[in-house]
C-alpha positions as CSV (number, residue, x, y, z in Angstrom):
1,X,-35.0,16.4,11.5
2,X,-33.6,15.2,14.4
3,X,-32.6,11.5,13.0
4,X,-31.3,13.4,10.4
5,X,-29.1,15.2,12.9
6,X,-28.1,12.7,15.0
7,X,-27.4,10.3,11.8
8,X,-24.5,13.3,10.3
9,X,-23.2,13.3,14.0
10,X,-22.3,9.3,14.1
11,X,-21.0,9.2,10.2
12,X,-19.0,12.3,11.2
13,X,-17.8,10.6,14.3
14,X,-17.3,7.3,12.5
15,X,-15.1,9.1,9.9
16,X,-13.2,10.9,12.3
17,X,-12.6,7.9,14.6
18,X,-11.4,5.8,11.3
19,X,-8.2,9.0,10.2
20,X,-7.2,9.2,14.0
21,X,-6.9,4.7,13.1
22,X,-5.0,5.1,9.8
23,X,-3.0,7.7,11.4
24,X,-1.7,6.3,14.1
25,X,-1.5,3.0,12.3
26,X,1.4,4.0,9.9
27,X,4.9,3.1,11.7
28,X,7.9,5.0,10.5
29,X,10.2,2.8,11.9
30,X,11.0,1.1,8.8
31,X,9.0,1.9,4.9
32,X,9.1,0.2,2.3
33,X,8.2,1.6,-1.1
34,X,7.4,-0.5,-3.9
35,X,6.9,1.1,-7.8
36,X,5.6,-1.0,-10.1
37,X,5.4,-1.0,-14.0
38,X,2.9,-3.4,-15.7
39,X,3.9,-5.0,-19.1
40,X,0.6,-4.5,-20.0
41,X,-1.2,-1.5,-17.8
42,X,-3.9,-0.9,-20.3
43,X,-5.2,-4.2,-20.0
44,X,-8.2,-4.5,-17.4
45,X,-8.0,-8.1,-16.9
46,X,-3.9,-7.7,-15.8
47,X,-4.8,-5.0,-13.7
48,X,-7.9,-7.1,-12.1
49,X,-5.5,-10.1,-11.7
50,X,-2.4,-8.2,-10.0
51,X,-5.2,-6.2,-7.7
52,X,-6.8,-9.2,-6.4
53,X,-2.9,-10.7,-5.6
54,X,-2.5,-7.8,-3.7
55,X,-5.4,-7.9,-1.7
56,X,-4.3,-11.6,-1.0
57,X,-0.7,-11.0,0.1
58,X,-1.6,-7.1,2.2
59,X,-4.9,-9.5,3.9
60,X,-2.8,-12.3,5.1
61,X,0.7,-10.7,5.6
62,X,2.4,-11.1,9.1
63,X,4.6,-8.6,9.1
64,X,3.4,-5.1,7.0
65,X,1.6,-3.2,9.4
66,X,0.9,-0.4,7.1
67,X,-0.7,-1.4,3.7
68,X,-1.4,1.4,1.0
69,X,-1.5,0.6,-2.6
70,X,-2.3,3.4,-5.2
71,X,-2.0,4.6,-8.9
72,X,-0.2,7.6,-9.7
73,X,-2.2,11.0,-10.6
74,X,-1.4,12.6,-14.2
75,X,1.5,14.7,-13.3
76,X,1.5,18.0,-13.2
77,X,4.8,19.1,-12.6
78,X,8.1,18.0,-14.8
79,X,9.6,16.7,-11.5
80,X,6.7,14.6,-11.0
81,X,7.1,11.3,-12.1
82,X,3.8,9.4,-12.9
83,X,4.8,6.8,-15.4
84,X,4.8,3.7,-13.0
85,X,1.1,1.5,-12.5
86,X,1.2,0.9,-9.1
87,X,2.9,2.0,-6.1
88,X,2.7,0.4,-2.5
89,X,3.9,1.2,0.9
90,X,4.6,-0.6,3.3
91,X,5.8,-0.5,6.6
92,X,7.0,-2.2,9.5
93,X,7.7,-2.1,13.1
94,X,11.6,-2.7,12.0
95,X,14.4,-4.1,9.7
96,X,14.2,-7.5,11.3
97,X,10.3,-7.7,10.3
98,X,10.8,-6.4,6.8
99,X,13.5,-9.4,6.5
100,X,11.0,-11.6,7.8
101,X,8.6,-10.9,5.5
102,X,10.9,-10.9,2.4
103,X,10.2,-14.7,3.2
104,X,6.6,-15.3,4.4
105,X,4.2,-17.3,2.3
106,X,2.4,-14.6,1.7
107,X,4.8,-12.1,0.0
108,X,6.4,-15.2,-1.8
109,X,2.6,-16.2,-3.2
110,X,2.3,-12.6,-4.1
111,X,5.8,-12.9,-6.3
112,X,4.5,-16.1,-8.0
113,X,1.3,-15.2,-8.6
114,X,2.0,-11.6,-10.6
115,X,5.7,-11.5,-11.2
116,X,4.2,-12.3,-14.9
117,X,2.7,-9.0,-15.3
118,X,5.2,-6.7,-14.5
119,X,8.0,-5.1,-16.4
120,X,9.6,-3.6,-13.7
121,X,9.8,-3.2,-10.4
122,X,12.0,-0.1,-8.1
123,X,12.2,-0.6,-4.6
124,X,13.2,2.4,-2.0
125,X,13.6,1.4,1.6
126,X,14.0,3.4,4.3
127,X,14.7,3.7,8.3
128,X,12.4,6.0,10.0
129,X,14.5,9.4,11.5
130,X,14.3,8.6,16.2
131,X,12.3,10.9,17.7
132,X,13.1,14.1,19.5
């Protein structure tokens, strides 16, 4: 009983140790949201080969500091709009690092690899409000 114990007290430690991370990992100084439309979002193998892009270019980027991709939930509000396939954020430390990646290998490997698959693409950017 008492590995048992002490076992729920590490995950629950581990767990708690990994939000305060992600938390404090996500920079407002500068965000970067990405929505993406596949030509083809039914199709497993697009989806497969866009996903494993992704993980290439959010692995070996310089700049993104924060690195969240996601698929939207169905909607259940009118003013909800779920129709895209993919969203990422991103964000960086500031403007100058988000111009700087516009041009790193990475993000320009990511472009050529799966600009193929999408139909289109929406892009909101936005600067983080200065603390109190």
């Amino acid at each position: 009983m008492k590995k048992i114990i002490l076992i729920v007290v590490l995950l629950t430690a581990s767990f708690s140790c990994r939000e305060e991370k992600a938390a404090s990992d996500f920079d407002p100084a500068f965000v970067h949201s990405v929505y993406i439309w596949l030509k083809n979002p039914d199709s497993a193998e697009d989806r497969a080969a866009f996903e494993a892009s992704m993980d290439r270019f959010m692995e070996h980027s310089l700049y993104a500091k924060t690195k969240f991709l996601g698929t939207p939930p169905k909607a259940t509000r009118e003013i909800v709009d779920d129709s895209y396939t993919y969203n990422l954020i991103v964000t960086f430390a500031s403007a100058e690092d988000q111009d700087r990646y516009q041009t790193e290998k990475a993000h320009l490997d990511f472009i050529e690899e799966s600009n193929h698959l999408w139909d289109k693409i929406v892009i909101y950017d936005a600067l983080g409000l200065p603390s109190e």
